[in-house]
C-alpha positions as CSV (number, residue, x, y, z in Angstrom):
1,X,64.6,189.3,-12.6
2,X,68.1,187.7,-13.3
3,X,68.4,184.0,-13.6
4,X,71.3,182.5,-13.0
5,X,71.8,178.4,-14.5
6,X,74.0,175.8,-12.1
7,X,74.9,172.4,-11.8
8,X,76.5,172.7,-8.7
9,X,79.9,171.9,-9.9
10,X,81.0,175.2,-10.0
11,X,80.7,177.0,-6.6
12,X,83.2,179.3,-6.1
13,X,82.5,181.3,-9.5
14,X,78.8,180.9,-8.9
15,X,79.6,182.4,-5.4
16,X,81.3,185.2,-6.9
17,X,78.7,185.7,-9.6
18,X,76.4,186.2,-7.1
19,X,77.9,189.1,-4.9
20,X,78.3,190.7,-8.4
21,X,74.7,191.0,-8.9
22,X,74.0,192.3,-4.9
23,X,76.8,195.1,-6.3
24,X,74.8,196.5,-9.2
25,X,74.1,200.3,-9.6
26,X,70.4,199.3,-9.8
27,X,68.4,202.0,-11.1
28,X,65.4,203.7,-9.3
29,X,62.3,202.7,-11.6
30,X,64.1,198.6,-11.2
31,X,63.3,196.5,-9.1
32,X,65.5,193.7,-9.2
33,X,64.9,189.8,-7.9
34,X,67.6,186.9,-8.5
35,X,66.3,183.3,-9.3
36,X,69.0,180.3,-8.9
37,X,67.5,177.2,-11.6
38,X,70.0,174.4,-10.2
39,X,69.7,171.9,-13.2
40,X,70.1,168.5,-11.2
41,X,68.3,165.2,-10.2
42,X,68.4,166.5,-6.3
43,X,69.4,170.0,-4.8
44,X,73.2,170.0,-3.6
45,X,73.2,171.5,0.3
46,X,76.4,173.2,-1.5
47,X,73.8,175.6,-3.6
48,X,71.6,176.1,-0.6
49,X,74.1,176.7,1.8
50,X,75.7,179.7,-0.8
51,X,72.3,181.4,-1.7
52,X,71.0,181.3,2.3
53,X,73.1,184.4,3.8
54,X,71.8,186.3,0.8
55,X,68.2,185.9,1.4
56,X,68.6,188.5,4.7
57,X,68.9,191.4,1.9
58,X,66.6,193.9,2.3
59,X,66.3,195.1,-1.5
60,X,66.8,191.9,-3.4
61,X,65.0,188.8,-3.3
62,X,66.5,185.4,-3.6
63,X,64.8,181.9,-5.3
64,X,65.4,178.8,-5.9
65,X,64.1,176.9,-8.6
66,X,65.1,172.9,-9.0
67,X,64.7,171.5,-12.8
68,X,65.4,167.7,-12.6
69,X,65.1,167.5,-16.7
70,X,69.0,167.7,-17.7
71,X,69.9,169.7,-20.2
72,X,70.4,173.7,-20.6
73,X,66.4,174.5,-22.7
74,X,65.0,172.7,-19.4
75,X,66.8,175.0,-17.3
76,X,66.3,178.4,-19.1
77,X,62.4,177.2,-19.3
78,X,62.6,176.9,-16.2
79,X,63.6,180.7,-15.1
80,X,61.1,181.5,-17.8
81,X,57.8,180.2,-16.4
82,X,59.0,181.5,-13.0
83,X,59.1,185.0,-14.4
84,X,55.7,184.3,-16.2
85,X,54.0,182.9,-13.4
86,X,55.3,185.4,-10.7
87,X,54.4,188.6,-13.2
88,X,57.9,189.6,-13.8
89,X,58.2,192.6,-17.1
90,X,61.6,191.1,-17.7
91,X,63.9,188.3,-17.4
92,X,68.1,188.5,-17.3
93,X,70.5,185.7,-17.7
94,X,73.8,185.2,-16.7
95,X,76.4,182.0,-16.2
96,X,77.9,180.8,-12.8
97,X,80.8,180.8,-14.1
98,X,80.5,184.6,-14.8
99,X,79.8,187.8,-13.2
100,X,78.8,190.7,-14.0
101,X,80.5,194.7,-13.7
102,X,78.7,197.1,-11.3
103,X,76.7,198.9,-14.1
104,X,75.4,195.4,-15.8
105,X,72.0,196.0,-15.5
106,X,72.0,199.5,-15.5
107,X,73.2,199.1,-19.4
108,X,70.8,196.6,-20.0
109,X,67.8,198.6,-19.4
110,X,68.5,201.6,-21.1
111,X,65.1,202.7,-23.0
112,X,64.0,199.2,-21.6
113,X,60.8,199.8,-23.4
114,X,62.1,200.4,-26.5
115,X,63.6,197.1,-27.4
116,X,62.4,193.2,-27.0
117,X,66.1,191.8,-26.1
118,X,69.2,193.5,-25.0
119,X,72.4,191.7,-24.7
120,X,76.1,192.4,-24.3
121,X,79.8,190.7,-24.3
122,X,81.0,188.3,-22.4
123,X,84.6,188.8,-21.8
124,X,87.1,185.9,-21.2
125,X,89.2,185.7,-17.9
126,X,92.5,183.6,-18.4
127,X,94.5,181.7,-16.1
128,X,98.0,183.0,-15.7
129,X,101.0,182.2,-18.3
130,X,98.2,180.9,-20.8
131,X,99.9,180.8,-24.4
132,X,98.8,183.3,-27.0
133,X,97.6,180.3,-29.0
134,X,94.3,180.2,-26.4
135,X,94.3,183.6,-25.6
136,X,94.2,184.8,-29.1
137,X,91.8,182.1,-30.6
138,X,88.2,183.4,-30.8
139,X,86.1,180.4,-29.9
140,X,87.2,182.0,-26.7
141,X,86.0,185.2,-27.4
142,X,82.8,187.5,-28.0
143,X,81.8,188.7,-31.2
144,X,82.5,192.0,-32.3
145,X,79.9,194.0,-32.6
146,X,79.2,198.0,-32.7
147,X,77.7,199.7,-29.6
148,X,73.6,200.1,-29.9
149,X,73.7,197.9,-33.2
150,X,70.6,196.1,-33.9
151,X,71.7,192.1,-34.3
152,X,69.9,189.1,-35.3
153,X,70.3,187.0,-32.6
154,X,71.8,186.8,-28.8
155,X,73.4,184.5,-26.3
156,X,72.0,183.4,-22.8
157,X,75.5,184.3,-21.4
158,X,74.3,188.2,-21.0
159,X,71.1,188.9,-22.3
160,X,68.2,190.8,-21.2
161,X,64.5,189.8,-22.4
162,X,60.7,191.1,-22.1
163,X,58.6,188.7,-20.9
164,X,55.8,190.5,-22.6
165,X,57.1,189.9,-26.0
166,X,57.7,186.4,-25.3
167,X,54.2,185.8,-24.1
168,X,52.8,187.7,-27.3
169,X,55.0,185.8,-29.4
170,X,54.0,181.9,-28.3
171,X,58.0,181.4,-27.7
172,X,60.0,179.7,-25.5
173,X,63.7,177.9,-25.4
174,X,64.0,174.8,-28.1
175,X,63.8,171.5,-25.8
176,X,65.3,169.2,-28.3
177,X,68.4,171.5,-28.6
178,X,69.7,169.9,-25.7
179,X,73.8,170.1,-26.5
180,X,73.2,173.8,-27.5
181,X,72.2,176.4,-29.5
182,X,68.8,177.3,-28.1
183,X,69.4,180.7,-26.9
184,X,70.4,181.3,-31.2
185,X,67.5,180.0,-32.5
186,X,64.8,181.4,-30.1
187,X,66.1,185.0,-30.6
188,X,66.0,184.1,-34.3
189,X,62.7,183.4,-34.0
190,X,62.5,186.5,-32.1
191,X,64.0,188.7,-34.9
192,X,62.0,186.7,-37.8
193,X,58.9,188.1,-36.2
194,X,59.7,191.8,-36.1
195,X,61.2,191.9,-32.9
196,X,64.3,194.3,-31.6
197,X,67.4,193.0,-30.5
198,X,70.1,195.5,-29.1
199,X,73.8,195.3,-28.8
200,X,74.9,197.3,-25.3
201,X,78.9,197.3,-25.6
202,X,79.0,198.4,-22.0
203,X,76.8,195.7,-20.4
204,X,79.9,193.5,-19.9
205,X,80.4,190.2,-17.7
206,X,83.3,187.9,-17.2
207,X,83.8,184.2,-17.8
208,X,86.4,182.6,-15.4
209,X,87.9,180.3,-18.3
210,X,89.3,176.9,-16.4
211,X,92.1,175.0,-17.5
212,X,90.1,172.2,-18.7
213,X,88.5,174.0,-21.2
214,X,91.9,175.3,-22.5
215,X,93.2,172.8,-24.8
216,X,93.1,171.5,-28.3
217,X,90.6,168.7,-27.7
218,X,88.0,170.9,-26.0
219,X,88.2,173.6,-28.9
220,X,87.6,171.7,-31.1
221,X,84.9,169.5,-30.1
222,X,83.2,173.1,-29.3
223,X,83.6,173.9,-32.7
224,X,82.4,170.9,-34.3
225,X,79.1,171.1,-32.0
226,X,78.5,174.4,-33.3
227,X,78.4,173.4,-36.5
228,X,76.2,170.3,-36.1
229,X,73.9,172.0,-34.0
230,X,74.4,174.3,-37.1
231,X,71.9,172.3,-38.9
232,X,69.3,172.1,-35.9
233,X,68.7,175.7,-35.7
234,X,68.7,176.7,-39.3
235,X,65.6,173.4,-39.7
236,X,63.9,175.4,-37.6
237,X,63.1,178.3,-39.4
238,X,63.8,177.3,-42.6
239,X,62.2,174.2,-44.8
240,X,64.6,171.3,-45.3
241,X,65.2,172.1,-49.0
242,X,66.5,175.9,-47.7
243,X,68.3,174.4,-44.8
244,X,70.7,171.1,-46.5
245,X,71.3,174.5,-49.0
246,X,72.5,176.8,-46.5
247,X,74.1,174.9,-44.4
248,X,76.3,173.5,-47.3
249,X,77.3,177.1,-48.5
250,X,78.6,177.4,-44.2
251,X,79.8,174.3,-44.0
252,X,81.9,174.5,-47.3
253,X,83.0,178.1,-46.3
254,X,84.3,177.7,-42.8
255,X,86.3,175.1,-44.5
256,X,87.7,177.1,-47.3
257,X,88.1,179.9,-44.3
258,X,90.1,177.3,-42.5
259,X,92.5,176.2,-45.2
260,X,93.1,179.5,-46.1
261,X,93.5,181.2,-43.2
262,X,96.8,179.0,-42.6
263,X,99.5,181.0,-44.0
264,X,98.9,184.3,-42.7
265,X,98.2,183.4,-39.1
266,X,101.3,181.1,-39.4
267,X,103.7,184.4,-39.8
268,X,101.4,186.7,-37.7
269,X,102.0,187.3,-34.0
270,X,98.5,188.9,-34.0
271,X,96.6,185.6,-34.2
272,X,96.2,182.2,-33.4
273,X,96.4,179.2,-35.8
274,X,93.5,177.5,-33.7
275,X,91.4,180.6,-35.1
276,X,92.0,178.1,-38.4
277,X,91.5,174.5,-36.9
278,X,88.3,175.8,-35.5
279,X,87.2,176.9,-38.6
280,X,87.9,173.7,-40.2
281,X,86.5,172.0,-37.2
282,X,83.1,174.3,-37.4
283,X,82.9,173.4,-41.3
284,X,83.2,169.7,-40.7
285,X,80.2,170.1,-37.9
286,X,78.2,171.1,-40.6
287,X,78.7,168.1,-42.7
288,X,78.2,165.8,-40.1
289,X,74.7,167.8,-39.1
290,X,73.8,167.3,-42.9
291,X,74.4,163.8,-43.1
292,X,72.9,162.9,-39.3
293,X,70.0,165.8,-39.2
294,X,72.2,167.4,-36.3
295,X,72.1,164.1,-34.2
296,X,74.8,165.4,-31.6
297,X,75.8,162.9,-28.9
298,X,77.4,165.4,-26.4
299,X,77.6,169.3,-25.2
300,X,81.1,171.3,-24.9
C-alpha cells in the first residue's frame, strides 16, 4: 500500500502525484492499493473530487482516510493502522507535493523480504531562473548516499516499510514530535533493535519546490527546527545525561562547520554560502533544544 499525506492546499501536485503512482511498472508478485490520509478538521470536496475518477481502476484500489488530529505523526499513524487493520505486508509513503518515476516501487521491493525498510532520494524540482544560491544549497537536497548501503535511519518522503516488523517491534510514529522529525526517530528505533534499512539509489521521486519555500527566511527557520527537534529525537533513545552531551558536540560543530565553511564557499562557484548559514542556523537549533527540551513553536 502507498500512503500518500495531504492538507488539501496543495492540489495540483497531489493530482500529479497521483497519476504517477497509477504509472508504476508494478511487479507481478505486488499487488498495489493507494490510501489518501487528508490531515484536516473536515474533508475538502477538492480531495474527493481528485481521488473519485481514479476509483474506476481496475488493478488499483483507492482510500480515503480523514485524521482530524493536526500534525504529520497523526497522519502517518493514520496510514499505519489502516495497513494494520486491513492486513497489508507493507506500507509506502510518499508527499503530495512529489511524485514518483515509473519504476518507484519496482526498486523499492527488490528482495522485499530481505530488508525491514527501504528508502530512496527525493530529488528537488526548481522553478525557472532560480539563483544558484537555492539551487546549490543542500537543505534543498537529499543526502548522498551509496546505492544498496545499509543506513541508520530514513525519511517519510520515499520510504518503503514492513508492517510485520513494525507489529513485532511495538513501534509506531512519535506523536509529540509534532513540528517534525518523527519519521528519524522511529527508524532509529528501528535500526537500534536490529533492524535493516536499505538505500535504493534508483527508487527516485520529485519534490515540486514552490517559491515560497525559496528564500532566506524559510531556510533558515528549517534549519533551526532541525536542530531543536535535534534534541527531541536523540531524548528518545538516549538518557538525558547522553543526550544534553551529544547534542552539544552537534550543536557546537554545525557551528564551527558554519563559520568555517565561509571562505571557501565565498570564492567557489560550486557552492552556496546558505550551505554555511544553515549550518550555523542548525547549530543554534540545537542550543535552543538544550536550553527549552526541544519546545518548538512551529513546523517548516
Amino acid at each position: 500500500m502507498v500512503a500518500i499525506l495531504t492538507t488539501g492546499v496543495r492540489n495540483k501536485t497531489f493530482k500529479i502525484c497521483i497519476e504517477s503512482l497509477f504509472r508504476q511498472n508494478i511487479p507481478s508478485f505486488i499487488d498495489m492499493d493507494i490510501l489518501v490520509v487528508e490531515n484536516n478538521q473536515k474533508a475538502l470536496s477538492s480531495i474527493t473530487q481528485i481521488i473519485e475518477p481514479y476509483k474506476e481502476h481496475s488493478n488499483i484500489n483507492i482510500f480515503h482516510c480523514l485524521e482530524v488530529k493536526p500534525g504529520i505523526p497523526f497522519a502517518r499513524n493514520c496510514a499505519l493502522s489502516f495497513a494494520q487493520i486491513n492486513g497489508y505486508s507493507h506500507l509506502a509513503f510518499i508527499d503530495d507535493d512529489a511524485f514518483a518515476v515509473n519504476n518507484w516501487i519496482h526498486e523499492l521491493t527488490i528482495d522485499i523480504d530481505s530488508f525491514d525498510v527501504v528508502s530512496g532520494p527525493q530529488c528537488a524540482l526548481f522553478p525557472e531562473d532560480i539563483p544558484s544560491f537555492f539551487k546549490l544549497a543542500k537543505v534543498y537536497r537529499e543526502r548522498v548516499i551509496n546505492h544498496n548501503a545499509d543506513i541508520q535511519w530514513a525519511a517519510t518522503n520515499n520510504v518503503l516499510i514492513s508492517i510485520d516488523t513494525l507489529k513485532r517491534l511495538n513501534l509506531r510514529f512519535n506523536e509529540t514530535l509534532i513540528h517534525g522529525g518523527e519519521d528519524k526517530e522511529l527508524f532509529l528505533r528501528v535500526s537500534k533493535l536490529g533492524g535493516k534499512i536499505k538505500w535504493r539509489s534508483n527508487a527516485v521521486v520529485k519534490e515540486h519546490i514552490v517559491r515560497e519555500r525559496l528564500n532566506l527566511k524559510w531556510a533558515l527557520n528549517r534549519t533551526f527546527r532541525m536542530g531543536a527537534t535535534g534534541f527531541k529525537i536523540e531524548s528518545c533513545n538516549k538518557n538525558r545525561h547522553k543526550t544534553y552531551l551529544i547534542c552539544l558536540f552537534k550543536g557546537s560543530a554545525y557551528l564551527l562547520k558554519g563559520f568555517l565553511s565561509f571562505i571557501p564557499f565565498l570564492i567557489s562557484s560550486k557552492y552556496s554560502i546558505l550551505d554555511s548559514l544553515c549550518d550555523i542556523s542548525h547549530g543554534l537549533g540545537f542550543f535552543y533544544g538544550i536550553f527549552t527540551r526541544g519546545r518548538v513553536k512551529s513546523y517548516a
